[in-house]
NUMAR-410849 format. One record per residue (C-alpha): residue in one letter; chain; x, y, z. Coordinates in Angstrom, 1 decimal. Layout:
['a', 'A', [X, Y, Z]];
...
***
This chain:
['x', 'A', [132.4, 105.9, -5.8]];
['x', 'A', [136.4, 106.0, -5.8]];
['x', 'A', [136.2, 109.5, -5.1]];
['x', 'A', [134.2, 109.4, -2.0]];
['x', 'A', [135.8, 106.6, -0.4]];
['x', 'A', [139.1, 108.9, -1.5]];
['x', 'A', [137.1, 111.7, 0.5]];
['x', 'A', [136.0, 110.1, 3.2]];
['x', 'A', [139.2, 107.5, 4.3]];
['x', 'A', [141.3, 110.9, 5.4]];
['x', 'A', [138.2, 112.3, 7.3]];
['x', 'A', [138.1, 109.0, 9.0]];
['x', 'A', [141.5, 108.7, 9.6]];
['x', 'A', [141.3, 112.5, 11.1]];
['x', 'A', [138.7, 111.3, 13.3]];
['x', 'A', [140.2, 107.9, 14.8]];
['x', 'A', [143.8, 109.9, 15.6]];
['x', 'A', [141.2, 113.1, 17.6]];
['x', 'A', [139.8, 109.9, 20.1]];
['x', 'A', [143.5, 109.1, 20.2]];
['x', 'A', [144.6, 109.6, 23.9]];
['x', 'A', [147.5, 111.2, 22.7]];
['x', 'A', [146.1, 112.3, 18.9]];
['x', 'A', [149.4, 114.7, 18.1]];
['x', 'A', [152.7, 114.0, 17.9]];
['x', 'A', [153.5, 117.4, 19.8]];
['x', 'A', [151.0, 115.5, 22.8]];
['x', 'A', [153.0, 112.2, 22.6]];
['x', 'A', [156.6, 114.3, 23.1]];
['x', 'A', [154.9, 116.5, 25.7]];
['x', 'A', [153.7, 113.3, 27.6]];
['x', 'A', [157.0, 111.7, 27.3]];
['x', 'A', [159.1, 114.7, 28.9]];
['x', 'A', [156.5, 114.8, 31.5]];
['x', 'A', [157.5, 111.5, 32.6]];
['x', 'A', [160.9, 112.0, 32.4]];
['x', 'A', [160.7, 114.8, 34.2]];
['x', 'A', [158.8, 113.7, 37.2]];
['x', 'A', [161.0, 110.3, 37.1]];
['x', 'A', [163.8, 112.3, 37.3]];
['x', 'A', [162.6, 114.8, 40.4]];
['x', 'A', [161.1, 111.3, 42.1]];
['x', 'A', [164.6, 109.7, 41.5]];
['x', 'A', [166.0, 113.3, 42.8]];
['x', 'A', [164.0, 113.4, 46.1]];
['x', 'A', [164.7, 109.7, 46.8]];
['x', 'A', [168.9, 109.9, 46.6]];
['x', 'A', [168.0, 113.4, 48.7]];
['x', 'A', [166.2, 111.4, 51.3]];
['x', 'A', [169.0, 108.5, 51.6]];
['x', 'A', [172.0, 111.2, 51.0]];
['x', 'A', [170.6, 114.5, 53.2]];
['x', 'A', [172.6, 114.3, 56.3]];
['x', 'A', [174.6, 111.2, 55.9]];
['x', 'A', [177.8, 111.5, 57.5]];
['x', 'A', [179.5, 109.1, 55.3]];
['x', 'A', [181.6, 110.0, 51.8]];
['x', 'A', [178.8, 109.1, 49.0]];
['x', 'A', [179.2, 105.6, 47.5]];
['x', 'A', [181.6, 104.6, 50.9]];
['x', 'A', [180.1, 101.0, 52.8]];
['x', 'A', [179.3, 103.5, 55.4]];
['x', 'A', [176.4, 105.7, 53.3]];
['x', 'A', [174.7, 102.9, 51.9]];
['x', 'A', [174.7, 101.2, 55.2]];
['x', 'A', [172.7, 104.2, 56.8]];
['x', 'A', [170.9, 104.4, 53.3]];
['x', 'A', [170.1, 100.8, 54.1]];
['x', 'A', [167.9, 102.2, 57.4]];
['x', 'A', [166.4, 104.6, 55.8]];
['x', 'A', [165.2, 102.6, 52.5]];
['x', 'A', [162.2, 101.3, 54.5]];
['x', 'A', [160.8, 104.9, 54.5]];
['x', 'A', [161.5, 105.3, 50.4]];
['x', 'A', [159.1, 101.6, 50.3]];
['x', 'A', [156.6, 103.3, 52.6]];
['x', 'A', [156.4, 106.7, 50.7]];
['x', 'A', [156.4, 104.8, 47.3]];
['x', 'A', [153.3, 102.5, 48.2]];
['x', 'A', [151.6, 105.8, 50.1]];
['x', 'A', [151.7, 107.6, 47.2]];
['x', 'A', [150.5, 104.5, 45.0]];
['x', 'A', [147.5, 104.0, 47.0]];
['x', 'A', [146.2, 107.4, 47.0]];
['x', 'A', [147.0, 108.2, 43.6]];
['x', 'A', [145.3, 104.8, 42.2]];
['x', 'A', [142.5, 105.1, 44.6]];
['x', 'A', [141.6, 108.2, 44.1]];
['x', 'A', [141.5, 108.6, 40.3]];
['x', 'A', [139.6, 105.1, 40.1]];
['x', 'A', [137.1, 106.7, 43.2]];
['x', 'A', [136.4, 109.8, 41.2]];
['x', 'A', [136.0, 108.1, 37.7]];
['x', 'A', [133.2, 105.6, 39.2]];
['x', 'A', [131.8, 108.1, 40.9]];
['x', 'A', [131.7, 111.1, 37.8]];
['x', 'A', [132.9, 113.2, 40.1]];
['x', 'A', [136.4, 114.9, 40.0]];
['x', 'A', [136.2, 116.4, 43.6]];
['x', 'A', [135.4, 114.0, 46.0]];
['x', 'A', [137.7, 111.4, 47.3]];
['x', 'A', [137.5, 108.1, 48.9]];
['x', 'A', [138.4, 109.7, 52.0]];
['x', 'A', [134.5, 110.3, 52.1]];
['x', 'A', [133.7, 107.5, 52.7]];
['x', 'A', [134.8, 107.1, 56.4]];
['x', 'A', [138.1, 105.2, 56.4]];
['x', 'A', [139.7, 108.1, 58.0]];
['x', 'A', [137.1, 108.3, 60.4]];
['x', 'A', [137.2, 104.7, 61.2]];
['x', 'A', [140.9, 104.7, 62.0]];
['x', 'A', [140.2, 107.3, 64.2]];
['x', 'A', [137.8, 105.9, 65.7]];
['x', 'A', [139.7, 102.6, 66.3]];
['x', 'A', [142.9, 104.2, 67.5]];
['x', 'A', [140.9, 106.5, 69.8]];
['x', 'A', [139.0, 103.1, 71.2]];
['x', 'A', [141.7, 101.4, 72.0]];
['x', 'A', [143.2, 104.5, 74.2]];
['x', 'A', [140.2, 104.7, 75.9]];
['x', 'A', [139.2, 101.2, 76.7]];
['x', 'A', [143.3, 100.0, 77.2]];
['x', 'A', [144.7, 103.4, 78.5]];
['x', 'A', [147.9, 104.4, 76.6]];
['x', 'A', [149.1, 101.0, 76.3]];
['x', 'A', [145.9, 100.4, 73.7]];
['x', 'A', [148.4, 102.2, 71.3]];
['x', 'A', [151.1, 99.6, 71.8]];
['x', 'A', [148.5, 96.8, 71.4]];
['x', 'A', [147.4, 97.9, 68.2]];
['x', 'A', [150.9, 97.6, 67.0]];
['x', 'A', [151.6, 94.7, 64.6]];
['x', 'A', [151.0, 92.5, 62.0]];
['x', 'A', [147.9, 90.6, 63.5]];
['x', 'A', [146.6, 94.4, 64.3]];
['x', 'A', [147.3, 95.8, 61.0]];
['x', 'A', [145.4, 93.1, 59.2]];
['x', 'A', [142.4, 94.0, 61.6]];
['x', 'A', [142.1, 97.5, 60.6]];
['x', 'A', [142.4, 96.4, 57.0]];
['x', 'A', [139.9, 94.1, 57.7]];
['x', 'A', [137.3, 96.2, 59.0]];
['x', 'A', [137.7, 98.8, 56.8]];
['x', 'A', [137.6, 96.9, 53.7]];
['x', 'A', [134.4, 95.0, 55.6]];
['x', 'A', [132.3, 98.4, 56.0]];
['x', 'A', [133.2, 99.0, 52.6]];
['x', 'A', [132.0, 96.2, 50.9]];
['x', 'A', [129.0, 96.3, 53.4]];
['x', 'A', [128.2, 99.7, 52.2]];
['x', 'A', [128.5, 98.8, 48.7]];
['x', 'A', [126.6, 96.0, 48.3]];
['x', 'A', [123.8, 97.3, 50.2]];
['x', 'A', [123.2, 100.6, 48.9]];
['x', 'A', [124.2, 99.9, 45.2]];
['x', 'A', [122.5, 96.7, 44.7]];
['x', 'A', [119.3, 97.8, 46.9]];
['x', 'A', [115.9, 98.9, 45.4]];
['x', 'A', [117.9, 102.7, 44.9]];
['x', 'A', [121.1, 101.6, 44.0]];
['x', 'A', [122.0, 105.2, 43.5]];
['x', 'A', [126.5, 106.2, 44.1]];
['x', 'A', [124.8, 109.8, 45.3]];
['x', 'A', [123.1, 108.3, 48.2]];
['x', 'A', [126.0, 105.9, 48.9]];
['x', 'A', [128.4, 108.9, 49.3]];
['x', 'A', [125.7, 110.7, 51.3]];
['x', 'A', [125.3, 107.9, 53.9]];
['x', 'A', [128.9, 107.0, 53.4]];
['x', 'A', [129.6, 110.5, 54.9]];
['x', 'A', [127.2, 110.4, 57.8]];
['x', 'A', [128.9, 107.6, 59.2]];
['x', 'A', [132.6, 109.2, 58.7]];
['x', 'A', [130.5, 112.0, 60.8]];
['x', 'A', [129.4, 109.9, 63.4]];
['x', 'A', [132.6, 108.0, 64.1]];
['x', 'A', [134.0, 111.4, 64.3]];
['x', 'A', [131.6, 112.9, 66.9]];
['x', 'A', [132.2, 109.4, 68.8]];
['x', 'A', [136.0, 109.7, 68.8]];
['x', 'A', [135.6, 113.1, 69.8]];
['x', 'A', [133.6, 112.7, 72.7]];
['x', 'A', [136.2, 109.6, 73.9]];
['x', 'A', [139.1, 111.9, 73.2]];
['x', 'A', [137.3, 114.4, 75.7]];
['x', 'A', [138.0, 112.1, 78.4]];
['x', 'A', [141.2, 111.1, 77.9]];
['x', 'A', [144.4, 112.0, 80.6]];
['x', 'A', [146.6, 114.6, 79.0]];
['x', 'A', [149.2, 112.0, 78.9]];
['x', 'A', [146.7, 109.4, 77.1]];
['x', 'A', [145.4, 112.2, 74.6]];
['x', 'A', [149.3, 113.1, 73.7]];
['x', 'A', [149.9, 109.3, 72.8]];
['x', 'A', [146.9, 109.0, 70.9]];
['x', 'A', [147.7, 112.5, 68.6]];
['x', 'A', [151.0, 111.4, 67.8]];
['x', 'A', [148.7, 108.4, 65.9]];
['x', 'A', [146.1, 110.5, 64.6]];
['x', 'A', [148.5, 112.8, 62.2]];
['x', 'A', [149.8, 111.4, 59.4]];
['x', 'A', [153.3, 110.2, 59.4]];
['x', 'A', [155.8, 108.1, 57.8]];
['x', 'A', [157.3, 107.3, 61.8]];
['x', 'A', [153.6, 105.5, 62.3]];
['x', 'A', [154.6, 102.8, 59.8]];
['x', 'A', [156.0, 99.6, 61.2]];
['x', 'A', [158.5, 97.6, 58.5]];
['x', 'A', [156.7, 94.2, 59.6]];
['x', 'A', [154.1, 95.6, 58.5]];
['x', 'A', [155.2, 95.8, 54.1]];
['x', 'A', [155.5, 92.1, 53.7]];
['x', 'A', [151.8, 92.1, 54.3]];
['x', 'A', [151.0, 95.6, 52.6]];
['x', 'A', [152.9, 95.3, 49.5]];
['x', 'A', [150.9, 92.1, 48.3]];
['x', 'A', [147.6, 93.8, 49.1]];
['x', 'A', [148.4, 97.0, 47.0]];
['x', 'A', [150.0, 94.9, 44.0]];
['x', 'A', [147.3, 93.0, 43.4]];
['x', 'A', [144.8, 95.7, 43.3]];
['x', 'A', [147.6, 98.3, 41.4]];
['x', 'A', [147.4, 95.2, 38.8]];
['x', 'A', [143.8, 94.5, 38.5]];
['x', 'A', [142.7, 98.2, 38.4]];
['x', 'A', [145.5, 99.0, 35.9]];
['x', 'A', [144.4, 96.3, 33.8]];
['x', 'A', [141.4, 97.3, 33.7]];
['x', 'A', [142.3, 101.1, 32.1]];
['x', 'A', [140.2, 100.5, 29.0]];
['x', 'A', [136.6, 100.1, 31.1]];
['x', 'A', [137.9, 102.6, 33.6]];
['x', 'A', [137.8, 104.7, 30.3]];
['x', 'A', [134.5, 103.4, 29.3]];
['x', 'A', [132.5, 103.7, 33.1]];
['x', 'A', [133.6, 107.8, 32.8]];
['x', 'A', [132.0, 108.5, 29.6]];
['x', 'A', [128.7, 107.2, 32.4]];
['x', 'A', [125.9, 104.5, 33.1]];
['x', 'A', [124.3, 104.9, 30.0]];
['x', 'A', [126.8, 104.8, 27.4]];
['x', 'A', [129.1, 102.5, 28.6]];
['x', 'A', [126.3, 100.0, 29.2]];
['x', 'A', [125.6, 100.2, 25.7]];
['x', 'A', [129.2, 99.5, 25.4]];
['x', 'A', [128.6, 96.3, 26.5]];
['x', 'A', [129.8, 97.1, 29.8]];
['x', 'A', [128.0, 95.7, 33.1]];
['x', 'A', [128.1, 99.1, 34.5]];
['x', 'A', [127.1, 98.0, 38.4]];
['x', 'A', [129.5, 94.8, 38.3]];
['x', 'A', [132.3, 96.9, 37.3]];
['x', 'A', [131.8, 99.6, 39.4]];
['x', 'A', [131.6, 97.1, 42.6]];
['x', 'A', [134.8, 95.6, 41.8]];
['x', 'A', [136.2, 98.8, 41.2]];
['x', 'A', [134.8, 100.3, 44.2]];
['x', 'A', [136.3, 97.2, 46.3]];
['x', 'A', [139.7, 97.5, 45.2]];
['x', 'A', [140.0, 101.4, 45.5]];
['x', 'A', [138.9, 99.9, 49.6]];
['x', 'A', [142.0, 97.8, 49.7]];
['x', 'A', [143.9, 100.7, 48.6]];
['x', 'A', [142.6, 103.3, 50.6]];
['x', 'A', [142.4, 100.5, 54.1]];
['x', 'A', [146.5, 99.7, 53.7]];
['x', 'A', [147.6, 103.4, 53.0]];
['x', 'A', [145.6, 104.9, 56.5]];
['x', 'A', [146.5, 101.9, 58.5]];
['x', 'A', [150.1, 101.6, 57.1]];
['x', 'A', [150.1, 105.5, 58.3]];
['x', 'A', [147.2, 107.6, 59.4]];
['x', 'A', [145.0, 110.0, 57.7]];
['x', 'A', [146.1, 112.1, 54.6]];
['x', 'A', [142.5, 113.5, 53.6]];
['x', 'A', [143.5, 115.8, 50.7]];
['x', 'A', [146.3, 114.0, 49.7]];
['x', 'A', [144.6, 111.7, 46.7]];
['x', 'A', [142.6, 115.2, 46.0]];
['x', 'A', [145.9, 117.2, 45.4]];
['x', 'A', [147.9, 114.0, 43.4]];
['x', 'A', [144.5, 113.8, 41.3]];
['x', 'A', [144.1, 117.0, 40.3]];
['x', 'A', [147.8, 117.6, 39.5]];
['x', 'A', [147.9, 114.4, 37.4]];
['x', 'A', [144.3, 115.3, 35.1]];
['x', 'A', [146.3, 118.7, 34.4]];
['x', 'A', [149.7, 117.2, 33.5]];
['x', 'A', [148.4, 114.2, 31.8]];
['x', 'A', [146.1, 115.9, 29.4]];
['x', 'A', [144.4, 112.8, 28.4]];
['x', 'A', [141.2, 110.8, 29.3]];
['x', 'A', [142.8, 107.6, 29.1]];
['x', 'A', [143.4, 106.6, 32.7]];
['x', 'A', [146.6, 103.9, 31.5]];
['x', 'A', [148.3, 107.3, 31.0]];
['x', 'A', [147.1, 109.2, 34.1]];
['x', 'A', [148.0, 106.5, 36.5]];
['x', 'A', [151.5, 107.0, 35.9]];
['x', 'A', [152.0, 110.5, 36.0]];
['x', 'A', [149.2, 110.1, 39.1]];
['x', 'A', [151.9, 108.0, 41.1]];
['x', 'A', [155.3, 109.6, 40.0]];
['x', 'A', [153.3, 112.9, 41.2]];
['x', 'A', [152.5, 111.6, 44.3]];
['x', 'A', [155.8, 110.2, 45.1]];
['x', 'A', [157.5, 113.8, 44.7]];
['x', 'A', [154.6, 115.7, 46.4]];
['x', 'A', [154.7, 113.3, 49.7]];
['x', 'A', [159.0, 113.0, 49.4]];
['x', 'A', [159.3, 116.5, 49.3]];
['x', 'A', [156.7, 116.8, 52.5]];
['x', 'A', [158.7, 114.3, 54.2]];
['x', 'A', [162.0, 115.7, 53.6]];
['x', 'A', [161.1, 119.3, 54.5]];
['x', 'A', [159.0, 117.8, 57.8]];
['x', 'A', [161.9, 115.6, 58.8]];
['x', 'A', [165.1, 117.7, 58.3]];
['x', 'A', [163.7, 121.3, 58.6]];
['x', 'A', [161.1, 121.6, 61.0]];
['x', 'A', [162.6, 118.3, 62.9]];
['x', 'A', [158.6, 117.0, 62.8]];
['x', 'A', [159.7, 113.7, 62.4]];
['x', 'A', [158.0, 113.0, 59.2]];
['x', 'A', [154.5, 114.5, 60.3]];
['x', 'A', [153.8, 114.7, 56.4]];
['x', 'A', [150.1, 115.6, 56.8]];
['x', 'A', [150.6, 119.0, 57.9]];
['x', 'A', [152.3, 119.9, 54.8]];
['x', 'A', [149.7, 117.7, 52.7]];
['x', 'A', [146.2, 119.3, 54.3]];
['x', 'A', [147.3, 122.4, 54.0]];
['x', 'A', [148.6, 122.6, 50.6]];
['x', 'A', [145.8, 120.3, 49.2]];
['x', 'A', [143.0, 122.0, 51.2]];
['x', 'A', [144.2, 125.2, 49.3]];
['x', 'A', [143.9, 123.9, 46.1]];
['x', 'A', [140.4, 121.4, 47.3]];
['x', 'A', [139.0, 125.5, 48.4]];
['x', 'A', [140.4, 126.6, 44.3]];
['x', 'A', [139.0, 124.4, 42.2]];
['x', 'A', [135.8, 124.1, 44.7]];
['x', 'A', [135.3, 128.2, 44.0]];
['x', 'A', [136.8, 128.0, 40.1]];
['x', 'A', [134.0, 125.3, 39.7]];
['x', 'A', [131.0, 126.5, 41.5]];
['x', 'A', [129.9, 123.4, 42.5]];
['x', 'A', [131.1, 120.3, 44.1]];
***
């Protein structure tokens, strides 16, 4: 009996370090320099944003005075970059699905289709109107409202099915867009060129009154989703298993589902549409992280999204003088990769 619990105490040692997130000491190391690296390009492309084109001597009153002005964009980028990179990992666990993003589900469309609205209805002035804090909190309103409506309804209905909730979820993103469209058609030249400076998304659209009202929103659900990594881990192995888990797989997938909507609601409204930006952070992360535990692939999620949206911004702002329209940079290099792995995988 001695010698087969001497047997069998390695083998399950062997096993408990292979379900390890990080089993190896090699992986451990590797993940580590990861991080260090892209803390290191993140802290790089941050200095490079304050310091590029500051006429004052480094480290002088001066620089960090026009450092100062520009710190609001750093905030902005950083909680960008958070949102989609939190949002979209959680989406696509919840969801089993590693391609689609929350984006799906309409909230561009429904800023569209708000910003569009007000043009029509207001004339260019509708743009000015929407400006603010009372505003901001509308759009986050209704987009976390038609969320929450679509949730409840379809998952907790006599289907309760994600597949058909992501089906209907993008009809309606397809009908707000057809109903934007057709208001955008009649539209003055003038009104149309105020509204597309809205509809691209750029850092300039972000409005520093608006932080002290984002930056609560997006901790609180940064805090409840990362503390909620282990049953993240557990919803992705699916229904079946983690229910016998003892995990309450619909509950959890609501809550989940209504945070990654608080997310996604601040980052459009804070400023515009970036549709394959969560995509391009998401897949980037599963392939640096290496690991299925989602405690480790939120950082390396975020720090990747930081330097990917930076170093858009930076090359938007100071070489093509685009003014920060990051989202030309971010569709095309993230549609590329969405049209790769689409083709790689055969299916979506």
């Amino acid at each position: 009996m001695a010698d087969t619990r001497t047997v069998l105490a390695p083998a399950g040692a062997a096993i408990r370090r292979s379900a390890a997130p990080l089993p190896t000491l090699r992986a451990r190391r590797r993940y580590a320099i990861l991080l260090a690296v892209l803390a290191a390009l993140a802290a790089g492309a941050a200095f490079g944003l304050l310091a590029w084109d500051n006429p004052m001597p480094v480290g002088s009153e001066g620089f960090w005075r026009i450092a100062n002005l520009r710190a609001t964009n750093l905030v902005v980028l950083t909680v960008v970059a958070v949102c989609q990179a939190i949002a979209t990992v959680t989406f696509q666990t919840v969801t089993e699905n590693r391609i689609i993003t929350p984006s799906i589900m309409g909230f561009e469309s429904l800023y569209t289709a708000v910003q569009t609205s007000a043009v029509y209805f207001l004339g260019a002035a509708g743009v000015v109107a929407l400006q603010g804090v009372p505003q901001f909190l509308l759009q986050v309103a209704l987009m976390v409202g038609l969320s929450l409506l679509l949730y409840g309804w379809l998952l907790s209905g006599r289907y309760g099915s994600l597949h058909i909730m992501l089906l209907v979820g993008i009809v309606i993103g397809a009908g707000l867009g057809s109903v934007s469209t057709f208001m955008q058609r009649l539209l003055t030249p003038s009104e149309f060129d105020v509204l597309a400076a809205r509809l691209f998304g750029s850092i300039a659209n972000a409005d520093a009154s608006y932080l002290p009202v984002a930056l609560p929103l997006v901790g609180l659900a940064v805090i409840f989703i990362l503390a909620n990594g282990r049953r993240l881990n557990a919803i992705a192995l699916g229904r079946d298993l983690s229910t016998s888990l003892g995990i309450d797989h619909r509950r959890e997938v609501m809550r989940m589902l209504f945070f990654v909507s608080i997310l996604m609601a601040v980052s459009t409204a804070l400023v515009g549409p970036m549709t394959f930006l969560g995509f391009l952070v998401a897949t980037l992360a599963y392939q640096f992280a290496d690991t299925y535990d989602h405690r480790l692939v939120f950082p390396v999620a975020a720090l990747t999204g930081f330097v990917v949206l930076a170093g858009a911004y930076f090359v938007m702002k100071n070489v093509f003088a685009a003014q920060g329209v990051v989202s030309i940079i971010i569709e095309l290099v993230g549609g590329t990769v969405f049209l790769f792995v689409i083709l790689r995988e055969g299916r979506l």
